[in-house]
C-alpha positions in Angstrom: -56.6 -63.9 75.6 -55.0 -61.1 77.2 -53.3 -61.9 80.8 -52.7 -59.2 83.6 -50.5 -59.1 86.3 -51.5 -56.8 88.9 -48.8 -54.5 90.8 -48.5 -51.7 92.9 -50.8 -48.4 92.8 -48.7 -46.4 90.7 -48.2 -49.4 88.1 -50.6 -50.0 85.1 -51.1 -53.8 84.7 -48.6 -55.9 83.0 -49.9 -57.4 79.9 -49.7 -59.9 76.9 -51.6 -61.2 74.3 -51.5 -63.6 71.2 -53.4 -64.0 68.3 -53.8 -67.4 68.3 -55.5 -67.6 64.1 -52.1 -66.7 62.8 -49.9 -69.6 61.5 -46.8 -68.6 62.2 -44.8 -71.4 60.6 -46.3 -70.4 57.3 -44.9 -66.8 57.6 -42.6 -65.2 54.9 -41.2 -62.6 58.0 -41.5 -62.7 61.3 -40.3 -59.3 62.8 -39.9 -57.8 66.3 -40.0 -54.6 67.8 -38.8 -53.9 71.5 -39.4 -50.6 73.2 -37.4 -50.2 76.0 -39.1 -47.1 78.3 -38.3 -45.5 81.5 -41.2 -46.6 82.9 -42.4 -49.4 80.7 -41.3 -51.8 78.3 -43.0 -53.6 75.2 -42.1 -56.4 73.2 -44.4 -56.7 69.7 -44.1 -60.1 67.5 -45.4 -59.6 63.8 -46.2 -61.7 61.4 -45.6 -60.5 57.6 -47.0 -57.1 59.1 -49.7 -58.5 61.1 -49.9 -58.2 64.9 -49.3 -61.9 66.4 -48.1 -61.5 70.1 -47.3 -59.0 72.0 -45.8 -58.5 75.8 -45.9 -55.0 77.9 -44.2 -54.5 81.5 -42.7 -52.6 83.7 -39.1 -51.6 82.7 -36.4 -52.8 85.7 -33.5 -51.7 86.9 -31.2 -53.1 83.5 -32.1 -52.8 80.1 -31.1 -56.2 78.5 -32.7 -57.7 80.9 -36.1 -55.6 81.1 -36.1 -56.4 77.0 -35.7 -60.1 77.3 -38.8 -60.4 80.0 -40.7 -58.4 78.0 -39.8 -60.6 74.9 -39.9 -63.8 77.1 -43.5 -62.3 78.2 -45.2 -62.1 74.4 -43.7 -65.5 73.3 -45.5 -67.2 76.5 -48.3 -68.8 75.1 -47.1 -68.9 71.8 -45.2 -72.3 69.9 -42.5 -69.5 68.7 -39.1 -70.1 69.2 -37.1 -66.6 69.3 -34.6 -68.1 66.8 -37.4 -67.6 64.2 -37.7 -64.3 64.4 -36.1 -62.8 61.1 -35.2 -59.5 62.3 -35.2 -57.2 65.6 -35.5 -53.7 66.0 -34.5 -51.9 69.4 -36.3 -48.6 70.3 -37.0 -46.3 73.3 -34.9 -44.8 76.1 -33.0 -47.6 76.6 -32.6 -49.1 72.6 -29.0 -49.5 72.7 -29.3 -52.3 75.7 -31.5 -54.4 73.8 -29.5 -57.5 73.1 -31.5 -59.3 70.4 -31.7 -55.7 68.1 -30.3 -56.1 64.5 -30.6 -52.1 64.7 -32.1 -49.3 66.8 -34.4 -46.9 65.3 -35.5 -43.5 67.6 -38.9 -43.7 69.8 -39.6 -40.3 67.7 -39.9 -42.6 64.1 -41.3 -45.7 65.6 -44.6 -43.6 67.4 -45.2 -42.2 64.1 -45.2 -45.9 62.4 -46.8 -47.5 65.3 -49.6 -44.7 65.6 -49.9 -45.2 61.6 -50.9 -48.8 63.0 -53.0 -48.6 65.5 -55.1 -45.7 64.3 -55.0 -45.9 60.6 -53.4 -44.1 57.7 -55.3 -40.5 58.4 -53.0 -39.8 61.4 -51.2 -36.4 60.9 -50.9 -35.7 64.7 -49.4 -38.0 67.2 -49.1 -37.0 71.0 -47.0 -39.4 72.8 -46.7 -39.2 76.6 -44.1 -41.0 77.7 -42.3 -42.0 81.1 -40.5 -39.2 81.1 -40.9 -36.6 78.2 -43.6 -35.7 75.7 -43.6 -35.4 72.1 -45.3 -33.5 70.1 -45.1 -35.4 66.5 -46.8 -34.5 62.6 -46.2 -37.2 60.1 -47.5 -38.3 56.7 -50.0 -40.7 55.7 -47.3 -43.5 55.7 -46.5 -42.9 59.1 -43.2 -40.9 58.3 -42.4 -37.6 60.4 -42.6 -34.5 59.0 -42.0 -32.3 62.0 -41.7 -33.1 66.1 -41.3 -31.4 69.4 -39.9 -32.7 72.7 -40.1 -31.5 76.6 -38.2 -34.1 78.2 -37.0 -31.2 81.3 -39.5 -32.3 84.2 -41.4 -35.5 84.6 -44.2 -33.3 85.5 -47.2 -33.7 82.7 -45.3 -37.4 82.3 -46.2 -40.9 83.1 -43.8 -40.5 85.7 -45.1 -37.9 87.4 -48.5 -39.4 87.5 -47.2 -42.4 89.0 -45.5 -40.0 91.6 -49.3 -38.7 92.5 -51.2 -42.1 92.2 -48.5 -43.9 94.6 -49.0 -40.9 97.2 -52.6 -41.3 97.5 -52.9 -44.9 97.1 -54.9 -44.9 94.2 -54.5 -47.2 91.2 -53.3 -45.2 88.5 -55.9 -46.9 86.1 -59.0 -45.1 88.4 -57.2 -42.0 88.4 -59.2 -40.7 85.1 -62.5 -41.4 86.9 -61.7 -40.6 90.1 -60.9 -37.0 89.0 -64.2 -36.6 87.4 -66.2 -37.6 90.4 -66.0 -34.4 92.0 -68.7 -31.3 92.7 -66.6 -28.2 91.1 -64.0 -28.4 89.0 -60.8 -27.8 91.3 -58.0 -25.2 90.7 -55.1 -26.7 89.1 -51.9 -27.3 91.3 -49.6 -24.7 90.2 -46.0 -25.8 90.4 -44.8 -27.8 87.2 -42.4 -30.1 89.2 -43.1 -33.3 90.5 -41.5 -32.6 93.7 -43.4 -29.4 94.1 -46.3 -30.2 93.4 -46.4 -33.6 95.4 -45.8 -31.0 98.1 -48.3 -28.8 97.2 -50.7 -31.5 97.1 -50.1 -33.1 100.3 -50.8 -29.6 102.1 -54.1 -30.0 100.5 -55.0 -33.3 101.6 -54.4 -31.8 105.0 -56.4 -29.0 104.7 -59.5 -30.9 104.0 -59.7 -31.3 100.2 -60.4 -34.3 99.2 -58.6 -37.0 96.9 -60.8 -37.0 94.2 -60.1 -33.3 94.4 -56.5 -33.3 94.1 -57.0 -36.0 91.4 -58.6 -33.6 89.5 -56.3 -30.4 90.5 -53.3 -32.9 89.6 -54.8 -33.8 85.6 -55.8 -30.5 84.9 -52.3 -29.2 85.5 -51.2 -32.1 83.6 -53.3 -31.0 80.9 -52.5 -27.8 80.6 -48.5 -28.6 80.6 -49.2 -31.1 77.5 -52.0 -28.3 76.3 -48.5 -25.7 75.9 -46.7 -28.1 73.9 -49.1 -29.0 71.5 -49.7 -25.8 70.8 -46.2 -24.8 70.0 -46.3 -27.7 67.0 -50.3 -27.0 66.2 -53.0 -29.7 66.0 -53.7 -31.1 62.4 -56.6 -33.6 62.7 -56.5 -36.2 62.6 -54.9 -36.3 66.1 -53.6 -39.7 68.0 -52.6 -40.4 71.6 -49.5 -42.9 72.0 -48.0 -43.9 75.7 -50.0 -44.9 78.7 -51.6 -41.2 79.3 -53.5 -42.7 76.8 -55.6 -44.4 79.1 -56.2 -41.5 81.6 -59.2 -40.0 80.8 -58.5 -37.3 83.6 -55.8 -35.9 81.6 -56.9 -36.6 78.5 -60.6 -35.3 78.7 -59.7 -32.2 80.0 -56.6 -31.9 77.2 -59.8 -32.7 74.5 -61.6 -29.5 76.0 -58.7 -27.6 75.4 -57.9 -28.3 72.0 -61.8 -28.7 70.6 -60.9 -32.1 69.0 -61.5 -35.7 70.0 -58.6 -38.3 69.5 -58.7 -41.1 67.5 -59.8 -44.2 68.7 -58.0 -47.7 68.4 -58.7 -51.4 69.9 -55.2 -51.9 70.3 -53.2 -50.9 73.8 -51.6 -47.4 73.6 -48.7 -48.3 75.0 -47.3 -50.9 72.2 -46.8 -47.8 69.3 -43.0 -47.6 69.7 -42.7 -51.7 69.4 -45.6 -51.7 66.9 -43.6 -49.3 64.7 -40.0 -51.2 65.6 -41.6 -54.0 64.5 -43.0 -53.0 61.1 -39.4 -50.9 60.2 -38.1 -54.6 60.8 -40.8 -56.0 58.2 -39.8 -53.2 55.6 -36.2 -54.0 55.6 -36.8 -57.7 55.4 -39.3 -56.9 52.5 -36.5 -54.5 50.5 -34.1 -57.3 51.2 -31.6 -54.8 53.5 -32.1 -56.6 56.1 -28.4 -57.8 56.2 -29.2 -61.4 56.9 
């Protein structure tokens, strides 16, 4: 079963989870994929390619140690000693600090892998909105990119930046999707694109009357319209897949569906694993071809 730990307002819930009808100790490969973040960081065990445990929390203030927690986290309530694993792949902002990597593959490859994953083989666009960038990524049926586009210059339109806003009104960031829709009118957007701006800008709202729920709204409408002008720089091919933790903010990403006229694909698994999903199955291919240099 999946375990939470609660934290602060601008946190999403630490969780793990293992899937406790895989036998492990009959496994050919046992691979693992860590995603290191800005914000968040995940640690996916598999099993000959399928999904056996898996650990996602908030990144600290060091690397190594932010990718052993989050490793330490999915082995939990698992028999699985760490020595068993076969082969490690490192990924995300902070890959090269991940001690137990073999290799480090870019957050750009292992979306498109992990996305592949969660969502199937019919995947051709993948939106992943990270801590602190988006990307904008096309890839093949097999989960390989064919073309991607990045705006890593403001945290605004970022995981980041939503924390920024859910922190400052003391709302938890996983009501911050409903919240914005539980208003009258649909507000204006805030206008600025900076995080710093438009915390400003949104403070001098609160204190001319509007309410939260308002600035909510104002707040993921201007996020979706930042992610809106990306996208459309690549184009939308369906099918189309949302990666990262935005994921789960319906705020943003309803009003981004209305823009683009297409619904995103739907998965069962936690958004925010794709990078270690796909570190882990680049691990599984290499131990499969035998290059796995062990």
């Amino acid at each position: 079963m999946e375990k939470e730990k609660k934290g602060e307002f601008w946190q999403w819930a630490e969780t793990n989870w293992n899937n406790p009808d895989i036998r492990w100790e009959e496994a050919q490969f046992i691979t693992l994929g860590v995603d290191v973040g800005s914000v968040s960081s995940q640690a996916v065990i598999m099993v000959d390619g399928q999904m056996f445990a898996y650990g996602n929390m908030r990144t600290g203030s060091n690397s190594p140690n932010s990718a052993r927690n989050a490793l330490k986290f999915a082995l939990e309530k698992t028999t699985l000693s760490e020595h068993r694993i076969d082969y490690s792949i490192g990924t995300g902002y902070g890959r090269v600090n991940v001690p137990m990597a073999d290799r480090t593959v870019t957050e750009i490859a292992c979306h498109a892998r992990g996305a592949n994953f969660l969502y199937g083989p019919k995947v051709r666009t993948v939106l992943d909105v990270g801590g602190q960038d988006i990307k904008v990524i096309r890839c093949d049926e097999k989960g390989k990119v064919t073309n991607f586009l990045m705006n890593d210059k403001c945290a605004a339109g970022t995981g980041r930046g939503m924390e920024v806003f859910a922190d400052l009104l003391s709302v938890c960031i996983g009501e911050v999707g409903d919240r914005s829709y539980l208003v009258e009118n649909e507000p204006v957007a805030v206008s600025s694109t900076c995080v710093v701006y438009a915390k400003s800008e949104a403070t001098s709202l609160l204190r001319k009357g509007v309410s939260t729920n308002e600035v909510l709204a104002a707040y993921c409408s201007a996020m979706a319209d930042r992610i809106y002008c990306l996208l459309e720089r690549v184009g939308v091919e369906p099918e189309f897949a949302i990666t990262g933790g935005m994921a789960k903010n319906y705020g943003v990403i309803g009003r981004l569906t209305k823009k683009i006229g297409l619904e995103p694909l739907k998965t069962v698994w936690d958004t925010q694993l794709a990078g270690a999903v796909g570190a882990a199955l680049f691990g599984y291919a290499l131990c499969q071809k035998g290059k796995s240099g062990k």
